[in-house]
GUFIVO-308737 format. One record per atom (N, C-alpha, C, CB): residue in three letters; y, x, z. Coordinates in steps of 0.02 Angstrom, whole numbers, padded with zeros to 5 digits, always signed. Atoms other than C-alpha are relative to their C-alpha. Glycine has a CB too. Layout:
ALAYXZ;...
! end
This chain:
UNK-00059+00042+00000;UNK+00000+00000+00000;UNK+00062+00044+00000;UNK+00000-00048+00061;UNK-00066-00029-00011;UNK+00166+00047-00035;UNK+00063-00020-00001;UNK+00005+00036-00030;UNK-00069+00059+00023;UNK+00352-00007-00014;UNK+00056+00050-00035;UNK+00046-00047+00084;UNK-00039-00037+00013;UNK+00464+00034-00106;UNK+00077-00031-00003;UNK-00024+00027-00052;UNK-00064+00032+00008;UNK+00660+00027-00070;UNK+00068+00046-00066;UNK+00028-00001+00092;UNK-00040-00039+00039;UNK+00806+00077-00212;UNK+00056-00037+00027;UNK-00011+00004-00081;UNK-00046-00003-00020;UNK+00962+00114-00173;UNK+00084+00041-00041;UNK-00030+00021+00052;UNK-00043-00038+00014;UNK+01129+00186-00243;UNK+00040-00014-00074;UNK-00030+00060+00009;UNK-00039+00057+00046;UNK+01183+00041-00389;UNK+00075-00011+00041;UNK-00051-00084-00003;UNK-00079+00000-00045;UNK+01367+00007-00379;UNK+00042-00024-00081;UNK+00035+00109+00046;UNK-00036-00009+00080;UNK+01510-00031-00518;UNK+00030+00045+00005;UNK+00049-00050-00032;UNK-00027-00074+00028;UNK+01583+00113-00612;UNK+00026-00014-00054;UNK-00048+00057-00014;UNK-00034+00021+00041;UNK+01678+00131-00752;UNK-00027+00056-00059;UNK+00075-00005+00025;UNK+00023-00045+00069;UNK+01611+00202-00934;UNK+00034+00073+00006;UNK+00030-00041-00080;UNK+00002-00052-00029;UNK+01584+00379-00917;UNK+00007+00037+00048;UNK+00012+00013-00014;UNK-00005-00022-00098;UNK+01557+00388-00733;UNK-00066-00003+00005;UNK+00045-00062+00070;UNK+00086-00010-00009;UNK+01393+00429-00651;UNK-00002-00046+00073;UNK-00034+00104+00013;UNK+00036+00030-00050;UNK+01285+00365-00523;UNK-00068+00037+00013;UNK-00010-00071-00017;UNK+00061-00019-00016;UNK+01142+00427-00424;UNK-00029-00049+00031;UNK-00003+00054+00032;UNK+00028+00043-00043;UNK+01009+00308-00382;UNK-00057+00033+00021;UNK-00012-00065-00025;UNK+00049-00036-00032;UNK+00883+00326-00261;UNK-00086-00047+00016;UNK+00044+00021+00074;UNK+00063+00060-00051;UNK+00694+00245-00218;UNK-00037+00058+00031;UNK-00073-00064-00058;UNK+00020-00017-00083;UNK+00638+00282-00052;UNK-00075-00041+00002;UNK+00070-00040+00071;UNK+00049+00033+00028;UNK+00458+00242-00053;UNK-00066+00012+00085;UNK-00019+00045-00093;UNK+00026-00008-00046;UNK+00343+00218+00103;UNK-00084-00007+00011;UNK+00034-00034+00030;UNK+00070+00038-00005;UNK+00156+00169+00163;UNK-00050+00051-00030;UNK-00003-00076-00046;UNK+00050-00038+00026;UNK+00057+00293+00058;UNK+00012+00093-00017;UNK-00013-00041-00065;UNK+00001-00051+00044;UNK+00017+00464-00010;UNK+00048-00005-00063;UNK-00067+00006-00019;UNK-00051+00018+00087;UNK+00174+00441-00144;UNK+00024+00081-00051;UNK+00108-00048+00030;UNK+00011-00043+00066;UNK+00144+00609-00223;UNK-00048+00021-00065;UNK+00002+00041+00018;UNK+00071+00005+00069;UNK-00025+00551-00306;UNK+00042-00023-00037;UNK-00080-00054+00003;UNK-00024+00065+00028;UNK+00084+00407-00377;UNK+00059+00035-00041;UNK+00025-00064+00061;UNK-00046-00016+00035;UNK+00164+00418-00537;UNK+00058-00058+00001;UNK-00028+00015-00062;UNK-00040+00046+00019;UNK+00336+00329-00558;UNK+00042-00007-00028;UNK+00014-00018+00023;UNK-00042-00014+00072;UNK+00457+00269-00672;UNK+00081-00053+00035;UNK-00059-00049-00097;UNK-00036+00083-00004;UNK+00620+00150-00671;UNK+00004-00029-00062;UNK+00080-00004+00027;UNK-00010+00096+00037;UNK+00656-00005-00745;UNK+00076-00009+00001;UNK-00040-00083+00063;UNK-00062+00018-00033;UNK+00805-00091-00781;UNK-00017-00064-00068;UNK+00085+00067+00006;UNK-00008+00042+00020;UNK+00846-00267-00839;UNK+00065-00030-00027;UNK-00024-00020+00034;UNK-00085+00050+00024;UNK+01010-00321-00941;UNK+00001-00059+00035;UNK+00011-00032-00091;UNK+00002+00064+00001;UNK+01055-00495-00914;UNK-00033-00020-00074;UNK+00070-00028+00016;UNK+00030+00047+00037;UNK+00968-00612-01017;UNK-00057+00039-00059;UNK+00062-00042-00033;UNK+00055-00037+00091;UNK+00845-00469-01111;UNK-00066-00003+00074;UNK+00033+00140-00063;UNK+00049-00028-00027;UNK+00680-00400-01045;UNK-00012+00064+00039;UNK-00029-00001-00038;UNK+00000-00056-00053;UNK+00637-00269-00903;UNK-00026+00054-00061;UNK-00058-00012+00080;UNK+00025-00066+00044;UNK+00618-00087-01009;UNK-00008+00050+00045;UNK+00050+00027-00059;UNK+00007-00073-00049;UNK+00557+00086-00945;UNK+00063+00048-00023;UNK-00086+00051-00019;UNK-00051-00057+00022;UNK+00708+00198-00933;UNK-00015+00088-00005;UNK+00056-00009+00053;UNK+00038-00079-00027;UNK+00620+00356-00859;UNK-00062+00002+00036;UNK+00043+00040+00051;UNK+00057-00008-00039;UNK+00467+00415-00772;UNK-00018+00043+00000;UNK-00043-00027-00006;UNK+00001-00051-00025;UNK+00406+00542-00686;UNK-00077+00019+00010;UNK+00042-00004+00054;UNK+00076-00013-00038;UNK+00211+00591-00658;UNK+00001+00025+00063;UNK-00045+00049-00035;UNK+00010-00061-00052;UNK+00134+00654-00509;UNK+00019+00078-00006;UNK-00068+00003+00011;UNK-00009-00078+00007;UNK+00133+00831-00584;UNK+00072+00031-00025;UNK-00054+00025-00050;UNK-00066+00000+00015;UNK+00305+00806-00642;UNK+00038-00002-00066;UNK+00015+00045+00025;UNK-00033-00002+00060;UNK+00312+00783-00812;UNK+00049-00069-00011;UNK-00056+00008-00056;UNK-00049+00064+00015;UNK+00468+00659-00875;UNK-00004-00024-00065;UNK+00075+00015+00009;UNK-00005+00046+00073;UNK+00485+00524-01014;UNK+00068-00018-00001;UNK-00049-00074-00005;UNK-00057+00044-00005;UNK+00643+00440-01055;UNK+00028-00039-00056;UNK+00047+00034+00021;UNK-00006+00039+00024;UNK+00696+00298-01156;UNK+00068+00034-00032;UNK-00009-00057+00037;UNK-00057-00052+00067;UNK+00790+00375-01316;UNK+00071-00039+00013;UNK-00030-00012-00115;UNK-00072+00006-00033;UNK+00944+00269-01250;UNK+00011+00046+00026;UNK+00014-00046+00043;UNK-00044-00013-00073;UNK+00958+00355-01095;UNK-00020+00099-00021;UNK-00051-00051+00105;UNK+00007-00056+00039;UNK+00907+00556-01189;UNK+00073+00022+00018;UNK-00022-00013-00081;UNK-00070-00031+00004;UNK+01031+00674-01118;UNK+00055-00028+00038;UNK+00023-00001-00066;UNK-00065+00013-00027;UNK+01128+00565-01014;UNK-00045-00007+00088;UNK+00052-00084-00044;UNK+00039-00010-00051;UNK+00992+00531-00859;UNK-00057+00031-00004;UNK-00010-00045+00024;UNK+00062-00026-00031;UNK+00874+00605-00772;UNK-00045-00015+00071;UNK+00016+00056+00004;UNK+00046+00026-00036;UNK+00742+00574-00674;UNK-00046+00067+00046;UNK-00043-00047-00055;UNK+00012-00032-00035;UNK+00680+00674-00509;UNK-00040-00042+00036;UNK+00046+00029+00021;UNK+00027+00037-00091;UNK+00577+00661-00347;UNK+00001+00059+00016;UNK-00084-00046+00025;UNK+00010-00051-00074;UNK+00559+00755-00191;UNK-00045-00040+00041;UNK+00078+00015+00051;UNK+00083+00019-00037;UNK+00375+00723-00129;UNK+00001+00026+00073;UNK-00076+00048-00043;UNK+00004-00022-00074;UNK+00425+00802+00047;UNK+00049-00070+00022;UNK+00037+00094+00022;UNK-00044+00065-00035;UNK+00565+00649+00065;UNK-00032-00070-00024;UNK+00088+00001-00029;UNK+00020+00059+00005;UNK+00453+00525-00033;UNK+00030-00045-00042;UNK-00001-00021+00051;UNK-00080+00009+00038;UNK+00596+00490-00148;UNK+00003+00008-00071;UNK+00055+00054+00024;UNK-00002+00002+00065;UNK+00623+00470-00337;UNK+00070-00002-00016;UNK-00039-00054-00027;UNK-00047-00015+00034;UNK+00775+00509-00418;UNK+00030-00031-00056;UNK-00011+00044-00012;UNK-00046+00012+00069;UNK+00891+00430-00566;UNK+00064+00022+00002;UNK+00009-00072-00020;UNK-00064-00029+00015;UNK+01038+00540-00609;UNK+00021-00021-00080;UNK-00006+00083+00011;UNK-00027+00015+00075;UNK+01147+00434-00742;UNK+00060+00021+00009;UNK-00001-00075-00029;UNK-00070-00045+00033;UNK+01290+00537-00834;UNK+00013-00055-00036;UNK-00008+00080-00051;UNK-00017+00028+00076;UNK+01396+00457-00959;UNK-00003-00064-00005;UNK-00045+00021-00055;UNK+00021+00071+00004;UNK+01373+00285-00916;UNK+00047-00041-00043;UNK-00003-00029+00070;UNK-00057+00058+00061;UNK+01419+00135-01048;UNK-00018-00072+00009;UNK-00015+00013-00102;UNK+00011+00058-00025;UNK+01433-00024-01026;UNK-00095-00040-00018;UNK+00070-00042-00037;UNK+00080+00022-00002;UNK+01260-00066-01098;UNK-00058+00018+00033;UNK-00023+00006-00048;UNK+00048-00051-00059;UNK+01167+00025-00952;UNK+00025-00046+00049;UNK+00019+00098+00018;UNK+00002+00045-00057;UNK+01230-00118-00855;UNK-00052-00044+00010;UNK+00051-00037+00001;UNK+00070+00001-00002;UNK+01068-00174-00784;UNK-00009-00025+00083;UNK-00035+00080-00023;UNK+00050-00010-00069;UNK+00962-00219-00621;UNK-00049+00060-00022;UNK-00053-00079+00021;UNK+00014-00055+00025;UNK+00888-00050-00603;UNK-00070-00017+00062;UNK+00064+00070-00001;UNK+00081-00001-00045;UNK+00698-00064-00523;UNK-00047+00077-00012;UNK-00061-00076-00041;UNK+00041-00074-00012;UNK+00584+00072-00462;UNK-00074-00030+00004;UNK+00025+00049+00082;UNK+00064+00011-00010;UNK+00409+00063-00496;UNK-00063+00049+00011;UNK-00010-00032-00045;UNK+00036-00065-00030;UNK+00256+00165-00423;UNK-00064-00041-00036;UNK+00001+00022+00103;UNK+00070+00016+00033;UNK+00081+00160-00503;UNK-00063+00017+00063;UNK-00010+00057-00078;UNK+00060-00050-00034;UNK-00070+00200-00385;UNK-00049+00013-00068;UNK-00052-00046+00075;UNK+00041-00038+00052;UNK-00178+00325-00486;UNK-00069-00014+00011;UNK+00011+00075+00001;UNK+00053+00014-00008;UNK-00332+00259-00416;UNK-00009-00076-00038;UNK-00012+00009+00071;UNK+00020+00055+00008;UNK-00335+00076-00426;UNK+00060-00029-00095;UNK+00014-00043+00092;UNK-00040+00025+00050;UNK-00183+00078-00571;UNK+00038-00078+00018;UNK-00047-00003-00063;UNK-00047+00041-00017;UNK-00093-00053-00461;UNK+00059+00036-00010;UNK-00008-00026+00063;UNK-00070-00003-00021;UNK+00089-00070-00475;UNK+00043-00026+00048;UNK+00025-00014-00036;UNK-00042+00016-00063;UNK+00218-00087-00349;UNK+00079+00001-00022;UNK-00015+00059+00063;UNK-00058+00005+00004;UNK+00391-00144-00366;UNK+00053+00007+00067;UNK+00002-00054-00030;UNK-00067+00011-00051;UNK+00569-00109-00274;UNK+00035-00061-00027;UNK+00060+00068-00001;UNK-00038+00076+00005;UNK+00684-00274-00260;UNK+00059+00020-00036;UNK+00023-00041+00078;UNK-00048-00016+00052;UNK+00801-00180-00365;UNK+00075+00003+00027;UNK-00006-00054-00057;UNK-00073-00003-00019;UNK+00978-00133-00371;UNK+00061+00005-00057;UNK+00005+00062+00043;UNK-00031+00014+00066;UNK+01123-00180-00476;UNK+00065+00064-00025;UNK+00035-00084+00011;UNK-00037-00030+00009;UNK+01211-00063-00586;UNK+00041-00043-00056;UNK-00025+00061-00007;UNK-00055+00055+00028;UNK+01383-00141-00676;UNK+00024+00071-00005;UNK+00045-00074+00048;UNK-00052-00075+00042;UNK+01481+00008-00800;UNK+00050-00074-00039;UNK-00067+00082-00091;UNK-00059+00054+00038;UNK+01651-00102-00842;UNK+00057+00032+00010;UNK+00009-00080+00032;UNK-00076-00019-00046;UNK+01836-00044-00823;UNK+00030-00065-00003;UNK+00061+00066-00037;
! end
């Protein structure tokens, strides 16, 4: 079992950053690969980034060059560093963890990021 909380959504204004954070509890969360999420209004949840256990990253050819995606397996913690932000990165931004055994997923309740001036 695992919980996971994200944290560090906020409004900003096109080409301003943000660091978000998921804080992740209950298990071994350095077997567990994870990624985020984020949801426009009115579209479908997409993978922005993700991270493996061993640390390799993906990232959604939007977001190429402007975020990045970390953890720190001693704090339990996953990372999204967005640069450059534009208004279409305005989003509910969700953190999701995989267990590598059973291939359950686990969701955070998400957190809202808003890029507007």
């Amino acid at each position: 079992q695992v919980q996971l909380v994200e944290s560090g959504g906020g409004l900003v204004q096109p080409g301003g950053s943000l660091r978000l954070s998921c804080a992740a509890s209950g298990s071994i969360f350095s077997f567990y690969g994870v990624g985020w999420y984020r949801q426009p209004p009115g579209k479908q949840r997409e993978l922005v980034a993700a991270v493996t256990s061993g640390g390799i990253t993906n990232y959604a050819d939007s977001v190429k060059g402007r975020f990045t995606i970390s953890r720190d397996n001693a704090k339990s913690t996953v990372y999204l560093q967005m640069n450059s932000l534009k208004p279409e990165d305005t989003a509910v931004y969700y953190c999701n963890a995989v267990n590598p055994l059973s291939k359950f997923e686990y969701w955070g309740q998400g957190t809202q990021v808003t890029v507007s001036s």
